[in-house]
C-alpha positions as CSV (number, residue, x, y, z in Angstrom):
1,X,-30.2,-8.8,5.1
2,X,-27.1,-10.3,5.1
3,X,-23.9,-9.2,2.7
4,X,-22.0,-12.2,2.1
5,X,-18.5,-11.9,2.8
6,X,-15.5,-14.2,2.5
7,X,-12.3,-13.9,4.9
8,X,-9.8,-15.9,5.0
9,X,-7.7,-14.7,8.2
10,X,-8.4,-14.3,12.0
11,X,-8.6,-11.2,13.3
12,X,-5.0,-12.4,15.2
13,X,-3.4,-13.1,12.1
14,X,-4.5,-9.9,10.3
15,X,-2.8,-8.1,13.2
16,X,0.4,-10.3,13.0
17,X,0.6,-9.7,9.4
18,X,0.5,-5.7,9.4
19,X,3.0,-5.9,12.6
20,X,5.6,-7.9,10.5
21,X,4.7,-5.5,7.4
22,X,5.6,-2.6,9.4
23,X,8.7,-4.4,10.9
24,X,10.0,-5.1,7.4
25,X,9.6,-0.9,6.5
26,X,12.7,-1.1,9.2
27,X,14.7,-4.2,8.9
28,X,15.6,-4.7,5.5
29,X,13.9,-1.5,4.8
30,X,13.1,-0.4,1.0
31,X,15.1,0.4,-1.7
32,X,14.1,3.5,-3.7
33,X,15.7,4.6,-6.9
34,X,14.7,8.2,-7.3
35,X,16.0,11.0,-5.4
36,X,13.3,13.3,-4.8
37,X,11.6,10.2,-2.8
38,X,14.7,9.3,-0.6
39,X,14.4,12.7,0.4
40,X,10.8,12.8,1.4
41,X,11.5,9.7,3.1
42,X,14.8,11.4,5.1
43,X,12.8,14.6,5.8
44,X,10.3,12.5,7.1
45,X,12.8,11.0,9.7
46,X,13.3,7.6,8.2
47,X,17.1,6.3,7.7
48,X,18.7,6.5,4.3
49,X,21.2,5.5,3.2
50,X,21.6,7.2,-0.2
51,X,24.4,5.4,-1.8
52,X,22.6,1.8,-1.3
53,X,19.5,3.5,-2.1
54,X,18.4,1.8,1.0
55,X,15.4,3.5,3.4
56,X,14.7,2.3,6.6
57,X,11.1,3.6,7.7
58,X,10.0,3.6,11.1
59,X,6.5,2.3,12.1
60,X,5.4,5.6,13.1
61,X,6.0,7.8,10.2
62,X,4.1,5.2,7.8
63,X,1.6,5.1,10.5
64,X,1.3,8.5,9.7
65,X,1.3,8.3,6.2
66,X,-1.6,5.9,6.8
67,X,-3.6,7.7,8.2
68,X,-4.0,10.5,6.1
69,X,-5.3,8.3,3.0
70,X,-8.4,8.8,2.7
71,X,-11.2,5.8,3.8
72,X,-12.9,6.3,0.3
73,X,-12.8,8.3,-2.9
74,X,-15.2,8.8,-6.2
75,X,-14.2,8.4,-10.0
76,X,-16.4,10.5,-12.5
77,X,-17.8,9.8,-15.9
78,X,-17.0,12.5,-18.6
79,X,-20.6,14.5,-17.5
80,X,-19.1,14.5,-13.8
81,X,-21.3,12.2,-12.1
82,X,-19.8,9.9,-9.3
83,X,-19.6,6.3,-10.5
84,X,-17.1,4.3,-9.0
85,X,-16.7,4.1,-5.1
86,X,-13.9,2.9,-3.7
87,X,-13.9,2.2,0.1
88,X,-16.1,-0.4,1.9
89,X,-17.2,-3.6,0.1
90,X,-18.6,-1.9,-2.6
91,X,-17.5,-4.0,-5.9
92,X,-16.4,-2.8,-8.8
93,X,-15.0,-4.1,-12.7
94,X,-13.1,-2.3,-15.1
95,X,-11.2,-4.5,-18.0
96,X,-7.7,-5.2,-17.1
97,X,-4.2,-3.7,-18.8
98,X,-2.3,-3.7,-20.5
99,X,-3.0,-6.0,-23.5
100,X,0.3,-6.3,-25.7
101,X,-1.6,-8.2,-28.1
102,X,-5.1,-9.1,-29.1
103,X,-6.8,-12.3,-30.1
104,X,-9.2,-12.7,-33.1
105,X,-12.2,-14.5,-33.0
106,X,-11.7,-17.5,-33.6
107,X,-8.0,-17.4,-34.1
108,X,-5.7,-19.4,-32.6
109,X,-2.8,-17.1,-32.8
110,X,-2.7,-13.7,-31.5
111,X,-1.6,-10.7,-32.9
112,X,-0.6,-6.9,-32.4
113,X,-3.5,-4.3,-31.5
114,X,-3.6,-1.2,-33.8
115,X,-5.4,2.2,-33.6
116,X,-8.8,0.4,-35.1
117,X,-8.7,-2.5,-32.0
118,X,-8.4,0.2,-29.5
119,X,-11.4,1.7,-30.8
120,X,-13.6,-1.1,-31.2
121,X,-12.8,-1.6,-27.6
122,X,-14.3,1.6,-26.6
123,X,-17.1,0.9,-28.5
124,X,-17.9,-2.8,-26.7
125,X,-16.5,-2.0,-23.4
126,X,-18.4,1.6,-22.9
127,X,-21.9,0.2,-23.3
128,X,-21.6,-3.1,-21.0
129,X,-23.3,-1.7,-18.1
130,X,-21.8,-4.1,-16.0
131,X,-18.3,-2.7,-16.6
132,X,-18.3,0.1,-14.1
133,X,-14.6,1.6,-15.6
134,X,-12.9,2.0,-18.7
135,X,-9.1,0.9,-18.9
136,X,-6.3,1.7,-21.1
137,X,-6.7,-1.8,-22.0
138,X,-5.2,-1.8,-25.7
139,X,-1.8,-0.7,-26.2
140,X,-1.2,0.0,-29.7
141,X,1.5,-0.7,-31.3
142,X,0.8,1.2,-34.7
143,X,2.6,4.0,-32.8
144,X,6.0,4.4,-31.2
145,X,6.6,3.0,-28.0
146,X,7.3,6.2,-26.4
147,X,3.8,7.5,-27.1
148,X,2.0,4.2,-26.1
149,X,0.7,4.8,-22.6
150,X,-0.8,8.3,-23.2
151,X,-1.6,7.6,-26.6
152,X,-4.2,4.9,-25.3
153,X,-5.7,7.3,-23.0
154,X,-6.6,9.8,-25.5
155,X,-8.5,7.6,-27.5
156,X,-10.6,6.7,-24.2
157,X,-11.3,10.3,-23.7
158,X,-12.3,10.9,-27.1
159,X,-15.1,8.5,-27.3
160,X,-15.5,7.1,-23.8
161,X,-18.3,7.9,-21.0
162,X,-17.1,6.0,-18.3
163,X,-14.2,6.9,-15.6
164,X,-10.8,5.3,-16.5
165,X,-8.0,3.1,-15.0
166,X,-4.6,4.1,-16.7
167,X,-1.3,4.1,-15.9
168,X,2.2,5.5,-17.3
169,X,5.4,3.4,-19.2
170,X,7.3,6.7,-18.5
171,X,8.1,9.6,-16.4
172,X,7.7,12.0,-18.7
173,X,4.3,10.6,-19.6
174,X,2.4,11.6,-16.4
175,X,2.2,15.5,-17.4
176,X,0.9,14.5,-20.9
177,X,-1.3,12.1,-19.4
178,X,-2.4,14.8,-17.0
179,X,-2.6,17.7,-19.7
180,X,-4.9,15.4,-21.8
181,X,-7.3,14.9,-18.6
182,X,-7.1,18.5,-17.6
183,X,-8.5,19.3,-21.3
184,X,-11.4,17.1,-20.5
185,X,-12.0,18.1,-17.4
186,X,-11.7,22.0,-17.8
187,X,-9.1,22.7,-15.2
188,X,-6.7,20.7,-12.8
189,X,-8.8,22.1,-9.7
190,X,-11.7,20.7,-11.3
191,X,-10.1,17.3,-12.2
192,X,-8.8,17.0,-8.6
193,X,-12.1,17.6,-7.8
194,X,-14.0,15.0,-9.5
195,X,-11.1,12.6,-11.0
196,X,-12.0,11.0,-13.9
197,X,-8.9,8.5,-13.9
198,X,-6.9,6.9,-11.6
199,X,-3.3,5.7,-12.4
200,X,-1.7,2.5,-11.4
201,X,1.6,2.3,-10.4
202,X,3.8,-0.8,-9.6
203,X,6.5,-1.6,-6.8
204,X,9.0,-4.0,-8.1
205,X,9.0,-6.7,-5.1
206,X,10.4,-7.6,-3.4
207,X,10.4,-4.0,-1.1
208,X,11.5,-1.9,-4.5
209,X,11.0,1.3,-5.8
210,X,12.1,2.4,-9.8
211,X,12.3,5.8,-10.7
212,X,9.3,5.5,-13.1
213,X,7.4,4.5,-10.3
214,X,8.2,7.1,-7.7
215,X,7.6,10.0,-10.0
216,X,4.5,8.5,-10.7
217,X,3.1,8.3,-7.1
218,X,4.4,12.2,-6.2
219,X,3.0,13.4,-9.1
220,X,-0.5,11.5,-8.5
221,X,-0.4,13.0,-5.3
222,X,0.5,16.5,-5.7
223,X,-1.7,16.8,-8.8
224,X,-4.9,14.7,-6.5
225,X,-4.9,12.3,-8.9
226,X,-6.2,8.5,-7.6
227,X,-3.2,6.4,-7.5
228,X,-3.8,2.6,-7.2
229,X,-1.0,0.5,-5.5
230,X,-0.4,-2.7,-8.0
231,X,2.1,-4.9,-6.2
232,X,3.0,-7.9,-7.5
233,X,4.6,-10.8,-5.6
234,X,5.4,-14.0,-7.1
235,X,4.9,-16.9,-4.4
236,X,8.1,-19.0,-4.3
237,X,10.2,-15.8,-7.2
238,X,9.7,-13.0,-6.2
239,X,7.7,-13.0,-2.8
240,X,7.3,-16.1,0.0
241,X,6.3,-19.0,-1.0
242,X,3.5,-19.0,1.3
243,X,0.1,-17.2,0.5
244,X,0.4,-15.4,4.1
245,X,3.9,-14.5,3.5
246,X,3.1,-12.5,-0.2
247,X,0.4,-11.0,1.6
248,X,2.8,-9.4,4.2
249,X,5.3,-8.4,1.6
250,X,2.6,-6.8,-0.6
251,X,1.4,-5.1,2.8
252,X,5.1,-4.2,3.4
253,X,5.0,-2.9,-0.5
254,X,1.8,-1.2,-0.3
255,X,2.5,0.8,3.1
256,X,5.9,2.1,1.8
257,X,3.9,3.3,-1.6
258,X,1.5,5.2,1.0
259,X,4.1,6.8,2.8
260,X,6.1,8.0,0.0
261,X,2.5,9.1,-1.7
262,X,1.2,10.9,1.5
263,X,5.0,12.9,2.1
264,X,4.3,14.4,-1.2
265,X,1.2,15.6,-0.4
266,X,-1.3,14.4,2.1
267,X,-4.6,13.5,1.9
268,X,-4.4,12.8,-1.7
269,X,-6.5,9.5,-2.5
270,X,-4.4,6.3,-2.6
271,X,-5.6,2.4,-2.9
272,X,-4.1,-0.7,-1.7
273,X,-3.9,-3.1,-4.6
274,X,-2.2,-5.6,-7.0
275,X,-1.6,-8.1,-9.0
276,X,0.4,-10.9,-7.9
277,X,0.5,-14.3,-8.8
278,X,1.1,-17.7,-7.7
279,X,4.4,-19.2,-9.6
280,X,4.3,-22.5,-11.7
281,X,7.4,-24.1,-10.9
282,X,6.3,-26.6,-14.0
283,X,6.2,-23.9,-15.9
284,X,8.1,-20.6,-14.8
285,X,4.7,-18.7,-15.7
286,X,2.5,-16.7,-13.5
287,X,-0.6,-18.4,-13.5
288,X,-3.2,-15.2,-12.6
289,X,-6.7,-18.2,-12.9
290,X,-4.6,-20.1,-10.2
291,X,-7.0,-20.7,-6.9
292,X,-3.4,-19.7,-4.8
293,X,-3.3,-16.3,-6.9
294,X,-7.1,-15.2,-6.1
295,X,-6.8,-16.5,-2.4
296,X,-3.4,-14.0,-2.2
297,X,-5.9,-11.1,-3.5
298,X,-8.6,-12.0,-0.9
299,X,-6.1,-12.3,1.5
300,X,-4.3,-8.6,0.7
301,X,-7.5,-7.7,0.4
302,X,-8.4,-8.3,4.0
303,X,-5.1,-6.6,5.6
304,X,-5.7,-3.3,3.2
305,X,-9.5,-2.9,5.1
306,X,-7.7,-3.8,8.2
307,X,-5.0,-1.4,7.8
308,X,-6.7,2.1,9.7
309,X,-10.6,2.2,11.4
310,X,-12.8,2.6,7.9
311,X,-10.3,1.4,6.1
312,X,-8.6,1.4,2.7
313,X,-10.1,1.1,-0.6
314,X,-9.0,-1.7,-2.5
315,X,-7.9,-2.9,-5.7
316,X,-7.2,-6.7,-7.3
317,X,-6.8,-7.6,-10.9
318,X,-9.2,-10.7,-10.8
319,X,-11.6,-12.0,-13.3
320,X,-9.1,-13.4,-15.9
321,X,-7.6,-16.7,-17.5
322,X,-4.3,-17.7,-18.5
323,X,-5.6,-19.1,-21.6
324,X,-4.9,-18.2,-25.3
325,X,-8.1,-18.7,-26.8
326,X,-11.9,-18.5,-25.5
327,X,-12.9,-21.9,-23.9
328,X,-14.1,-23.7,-20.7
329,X,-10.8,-23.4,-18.9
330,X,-11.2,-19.0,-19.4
331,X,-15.1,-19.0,-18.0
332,X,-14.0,-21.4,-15.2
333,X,-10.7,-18.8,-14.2
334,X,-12.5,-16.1,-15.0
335,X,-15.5,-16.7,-13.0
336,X,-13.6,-18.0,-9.7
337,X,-12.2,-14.9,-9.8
338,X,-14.4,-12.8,-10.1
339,X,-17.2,-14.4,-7.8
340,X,-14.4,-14.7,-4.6
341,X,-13.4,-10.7,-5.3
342,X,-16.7,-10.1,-5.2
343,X,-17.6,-11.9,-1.8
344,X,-14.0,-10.4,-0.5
345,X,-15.7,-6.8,-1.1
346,X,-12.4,-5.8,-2.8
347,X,-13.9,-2.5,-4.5
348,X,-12.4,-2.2,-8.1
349,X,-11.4,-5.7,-9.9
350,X,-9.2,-5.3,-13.2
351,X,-9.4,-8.4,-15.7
352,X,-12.7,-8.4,-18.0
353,X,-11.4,-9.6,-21.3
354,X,-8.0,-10.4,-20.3
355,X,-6.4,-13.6,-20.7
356,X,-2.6,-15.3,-21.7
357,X,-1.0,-13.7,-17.8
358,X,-2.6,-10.5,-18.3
359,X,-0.8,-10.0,-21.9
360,X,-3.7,-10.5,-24.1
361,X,-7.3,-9.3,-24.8
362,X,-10.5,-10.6,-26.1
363,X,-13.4,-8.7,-27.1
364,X,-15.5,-11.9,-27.4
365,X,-14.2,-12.9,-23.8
366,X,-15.0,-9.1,-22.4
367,X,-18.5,-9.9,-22.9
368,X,-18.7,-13.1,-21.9
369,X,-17.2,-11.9,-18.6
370,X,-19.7,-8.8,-18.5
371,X,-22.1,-11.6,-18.2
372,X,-20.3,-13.6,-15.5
373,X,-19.7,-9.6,-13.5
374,X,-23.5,-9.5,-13.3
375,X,-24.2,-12.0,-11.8
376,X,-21.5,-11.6,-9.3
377,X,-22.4,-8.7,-8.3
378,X,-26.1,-10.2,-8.0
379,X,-24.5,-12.5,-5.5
380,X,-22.7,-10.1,-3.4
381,X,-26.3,-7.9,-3.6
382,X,-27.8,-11.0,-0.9
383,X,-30.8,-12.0,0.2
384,X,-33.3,-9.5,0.6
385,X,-35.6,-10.2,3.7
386,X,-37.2,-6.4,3.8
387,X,-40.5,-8.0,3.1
388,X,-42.9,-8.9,6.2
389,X,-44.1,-11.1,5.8
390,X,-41.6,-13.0,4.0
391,X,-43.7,-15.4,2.4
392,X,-47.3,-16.0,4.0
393,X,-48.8,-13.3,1.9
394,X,-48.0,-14.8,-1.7
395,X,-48.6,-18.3,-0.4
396,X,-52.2,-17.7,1.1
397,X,-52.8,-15.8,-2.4
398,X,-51.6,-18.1,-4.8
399,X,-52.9,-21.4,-2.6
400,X,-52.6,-24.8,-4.0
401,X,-53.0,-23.8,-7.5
402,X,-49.9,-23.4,-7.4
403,X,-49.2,-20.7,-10.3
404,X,-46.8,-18.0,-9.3
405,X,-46.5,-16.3,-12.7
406,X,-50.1,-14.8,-12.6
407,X,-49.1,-13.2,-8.9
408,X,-48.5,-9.6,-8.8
409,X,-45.8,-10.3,-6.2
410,X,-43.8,-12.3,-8.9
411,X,-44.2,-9.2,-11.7
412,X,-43.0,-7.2,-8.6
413,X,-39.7,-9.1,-7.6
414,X,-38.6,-11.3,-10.6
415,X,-36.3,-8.8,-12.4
416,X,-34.3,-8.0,-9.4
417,X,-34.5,-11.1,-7.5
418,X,-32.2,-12.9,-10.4
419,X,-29.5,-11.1,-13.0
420,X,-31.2,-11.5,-16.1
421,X,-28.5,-12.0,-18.8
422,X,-28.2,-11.3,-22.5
423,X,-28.6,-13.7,-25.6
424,X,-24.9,-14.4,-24.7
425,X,-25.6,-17.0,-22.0
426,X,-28.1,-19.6,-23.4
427,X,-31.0,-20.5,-20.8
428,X,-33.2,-22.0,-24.1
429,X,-34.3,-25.0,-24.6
430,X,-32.7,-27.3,-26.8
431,X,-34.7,-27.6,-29.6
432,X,-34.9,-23.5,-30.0
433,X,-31.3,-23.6,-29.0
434,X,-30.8,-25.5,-32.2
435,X,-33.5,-23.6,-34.4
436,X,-31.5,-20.1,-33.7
437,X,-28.3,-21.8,-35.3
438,X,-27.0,-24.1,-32.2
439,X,-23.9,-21.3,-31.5
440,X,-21.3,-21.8,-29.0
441,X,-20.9,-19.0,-26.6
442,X,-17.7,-17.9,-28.7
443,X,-20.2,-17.7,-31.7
444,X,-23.2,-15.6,-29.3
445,X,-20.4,-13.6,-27.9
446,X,-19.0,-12.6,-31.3
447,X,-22.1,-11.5,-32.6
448,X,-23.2,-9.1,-29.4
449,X,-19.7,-7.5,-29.7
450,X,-20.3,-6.9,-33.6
451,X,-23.7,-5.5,-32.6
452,X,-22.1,-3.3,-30.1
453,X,-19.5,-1.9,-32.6
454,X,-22.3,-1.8,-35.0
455,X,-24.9,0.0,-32.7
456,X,-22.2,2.9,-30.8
457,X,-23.2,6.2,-30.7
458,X,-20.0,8.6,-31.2
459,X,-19.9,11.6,-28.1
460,X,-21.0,14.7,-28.5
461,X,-18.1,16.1,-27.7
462,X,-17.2,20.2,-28.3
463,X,-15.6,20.2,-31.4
464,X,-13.4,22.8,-29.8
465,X,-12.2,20.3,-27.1
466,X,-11.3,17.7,-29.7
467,X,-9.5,19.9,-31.5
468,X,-7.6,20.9,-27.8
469,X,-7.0,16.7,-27.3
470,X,-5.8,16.8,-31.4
471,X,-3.3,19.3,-30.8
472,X,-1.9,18.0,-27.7
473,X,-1.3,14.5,-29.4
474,X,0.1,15.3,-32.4
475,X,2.7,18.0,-30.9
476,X,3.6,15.4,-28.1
477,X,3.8,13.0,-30.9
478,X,5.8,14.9,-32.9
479,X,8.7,15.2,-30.3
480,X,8.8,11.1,-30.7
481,X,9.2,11.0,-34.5
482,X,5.6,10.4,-35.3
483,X,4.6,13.8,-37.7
484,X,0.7,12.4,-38.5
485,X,-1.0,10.7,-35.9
486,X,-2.8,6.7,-37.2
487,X,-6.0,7.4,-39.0
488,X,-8.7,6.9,-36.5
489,X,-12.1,4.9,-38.2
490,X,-14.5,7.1,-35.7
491,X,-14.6,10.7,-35.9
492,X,-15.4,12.1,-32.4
C-alpha cells in the first residue's frame, strides 16, 4: 500500500531553503527580549549584542540544538495512555485556540464565551472520536484577564479525557499552568514522563523573540514539557511575499526557537509549527481558508521533516474558515485544509471549530468538521492491497448475479474500506431526507452537539484531587482580585 503524500518542493529547494534559514540565524540574526535567553545564546557561542538585543547564531550551534530534539514524542490521556504521536506522517486534530468569542447557533453576531461555553465545549469536543486533542479553545471572559490562560486549562482537566494543546498569555502563568498539571498527573517526574499537554508558544516574525515567549520555551524545556513552535508570517506584512520565502523565515523562526529550547535543557521535546497566513491586501485581514495560507503550512511542513534524518514532528493550525457564521464558504475552507494537512503528513493540525481568523468558535462547526477529520484521515489511511488476490476471489463467488451485499467479503471490508459518518452528513434519499424534517447541516449539527451536551458522562475524578485543582484556582485567583471562582454548571 501506498500512503499518499503531497510535496510541494524538490529535494534541491528543500536544501536551499534550510541553507538560507540557517544563514539568516547569522546575518540579521534574531532579536531576543529576555535576558536569561541572550545568555544561553552567548554561552553557547553565538554573538550578542545585548543592548540591541540582537543575537547572531552560527550554523553550528543550532545545528546542534537540532539535533538533540527528539524525532518523535507521545501525549497522554488523563488514565496515561499514549494518544497522540508526533513524528512521521502520522496525522492528528485537536480544535484550535484561542476563541475570544463564540458564535450561537444560528446567530449572526458573535458574542463573549463565559464559564458555561467553556464547558459545553468539553462536553462536545471530548467525545468526537475523531478529535485526537483537547485545546484550551474557549477563553473566558467571565474572569479577569490575568487568570484567562490557566483558568481555561483547569476546566479541561477537570472534566476532560483527552491530552491537551495550551499555551500561556503570561510569564507568570506557566508555573500555575504547570502546578495545575502536576496535580493531575501526580508528580512533575511523572508528567515529564508521560505529558499530558503541550504548550504553544509564538515568535513574533519577523526573527523575534518577547519575553513571554522565551520564558515560555525555557520553562517547557527544563520542566519536559512539549513545546510546539507557532510561527506566524504574514506573506507580503510581516514575512516575504512569496510562499517559499515565509517558509524560510518560519524555518529561520522555528530553528532559533529550537536552539534557545534545547540550551535550556536538551533533549526536551520540541515541534516545528505555526500558523501563518497569506495577507489580503484588499482587505488588511489574514485570511487562514486562503489556498496560499495552507500551501505555506505544507510547505513548512516539508522543510520541518527535512530538518535532521527522522525528522521533526510537526504542527499546522489548518482545518478552519474565515467566516462568521456556519455556511458553504466554512466546509469548503475547512475541508481544503484539512484534507492537504492531512496528505502533507503534518502530525497535529489545530482548527476544528474555529472560524472569523482564528478569533471565533462554533460548536455546530466543531462537529461538522469532526465529520470532514474522518474522512481525511480515511484518505491519508490509502488503499489497502494486503488481500491476494485482490479481486478474483469475490468476483468468481459472486458471478454475474451481480449482488455484492450477500458476500461475506463485503460484511468483512465495508466498515473500514469507507468512513462511515454520523446523521450530521446526509447520504439519504430525498424523500426521507424530507420526512426527518429536511434540516440543513447547521440544523443536524445543532442537534448532535445538544445530544452530546445532553448525553456527557462527568469523570470520576478523586474527590481529593478536585479539591487539590479547587484550591489551586481559587488562591491563584485570589492574588488577581477574583475572591469566588464563576459557578461551574458541572460538578466534577
Amino acid at each position: 500500500m501506498i500512503r499518499p503524500k503531497l510535496e510541494f518542493l524538490s529535494p534541491e529547494t528543500v536544501s536551499q531553503a534550510l541553507d538560507e534559514a540557517y544563514e539568516l540565524l547569522w546575518d540579521p540574526g534574531v532579536r531576543v527580549h529576555y535576558d536569561e535567553a541572550l545568555r544561553l545564546l552567548a554561552d553557547s557561542g553565538a554573538t550578542v549584542d545585548f543592548k540591541s538585543r540582537v543575537a547572531k547564531i552560527p550554523r553550528a550551534v543550532a545545528e546542534r540544538a537540532v539535533d538533540t530534539v527528539p524525532s518523535s514524542f507521545y501525549l497522554y490521556s488523563l488514565e496515561g495512555e499514549p494518544v497522540v504521536h508526533y513524528g512521521g506522517d502520522d496525522v492528528h486534530f485537536d480544535p484550535g485556540s484561542a476563541a475570544i468569542e463564540i458564535a450561537d447557533y444560528a446567530a449572526d453576531q458573535s458574542r463573549v464565551p463565559v464559564t458555561e461555553d467553556c464547558e459545553n465545549f468539553v462536553r462536545v469536543a471530548d467525545q468526537l472520536p475523531q478529535i485526537d486533542a483537547l485545546a484550551t479553545s474557549i477563553v473566558c471572559g467571565d474572569v479577569p484577564q490575568q487568570m484567562a490562560d490557566w483558568y481555561r486549562l483547569y476546566l479541561l482537566l477537570l472534566y476532560g479525557r483527552k491530552p491537551i494543546v495550551t499555551g500561556t498569555f503570561a510569564i507568570e502563568s506557566f508555573s500555575i499552568m504547570h502546578e495545575l498539571l502536576v496535580a493531575v498527573a501526580g508528580s512533575a517526574e511523572v508528567l515529564a514522563q508521560k505529558p499530558r499537554a503541550i504548550f504553544d508558544v509564538c515568535p513574533s516574525p519577523p526573527l523575534l523573540w518577547s519575553d513571554i515567549t522565551c520564558a515560555n520555551l525555557i520553562d517547557s524545556a527544563r520542566a519536559g514539557v512539549p513545546a510546539e513552535l507557532v510561527s506566524m508570517p504574514l506573506t507580503g506584512a510581516t514575512g516575504p511575499a512569496t510562499v517559499i520565502g515565509s517558509a524560510v523565515q518560519h524555518a529561520a523562526e522555528c530553528l532559533s526557537g529550537i536552539t534557545i529550547h534545547q540550551l535550556a535543557k536538551p533533549g526536551s521535546p520540541i515541534v516545528w509549527g505555526g500558523s501563518p497566513a497569506s495577507f489580503d491586501m484588499r482587505t488588511g485581514t489574514t485570511p487562514m481558508g486562503a489556498m496560499a495560507t495552507m500551501m505555506l503550512d505544507c510547505t513548512y511542513t516539508q522543510l520541518g521533516k527535512a530538518v535532521k534524518p527522522g525528522g521533526l514532528p510537526t504542527h499546522a493550525y489548518l482545518g478552519m474558515s474565515d467566516t462568521k457564521i456556519v455556511d458553504a464558504q466554512t466546509g469548503l475552507e475547512s475541508a481544503s485544509g484539512a484534507i492537504l494537512g492531512a496528505l502533507a503528513g503534518v502530525n497535529m493540525m489545530s482548527g476544528p471549530g474555529m472560524m472569523d481568523f482564528e478569533s471565533c468558535f462554533s460548536l455546530e462547526k466543531l462537529v461538522i468538521d469532526a465529520e470532514i477529520v474522518g474522512m481525511a484521515k480515511r484518505l491519508v489511511a490509502g488503499v489497502s492491497d494486503a488481500e491476494d488476490p485482490l479481486a478474483l476471489h469475490v468476483m468468481r463467488e459472486v458471478g454475474h448475479a451481480g449482488n455484492f451485499l450477500k458476500s461475506k467479503h463485503t460484511r468483512l471490508h465495508f466498515r473500514k474500506e469507507d468512513y462511515i459518518p454520523t446523521e450530521v452528513i446526509d447520504r439519504d434519499f430525498r424523500q426521507t431526507w424530507y420526512d426527518k424534517g429536511a434540516q440543513d447541516i447547521n440544523t443536524r449539527a445543532h442537534r448532535r452537539v445538544q445530544e452530546l451536551i445532553a448525553t456527557w458522562e462527568p469523570l470520576a475524578l478523586d474527590a481529593e484531587l478536585v479539591r487539590e485543582l479547587e484550591s489551586i484556582a481559587s488562591r491563584h485567583a485570589q492574588t488577581v482580585g477574583l475572591d469566588r471562582l464563576p459557578e461551574r454548571t458541572i460538578k466534577a
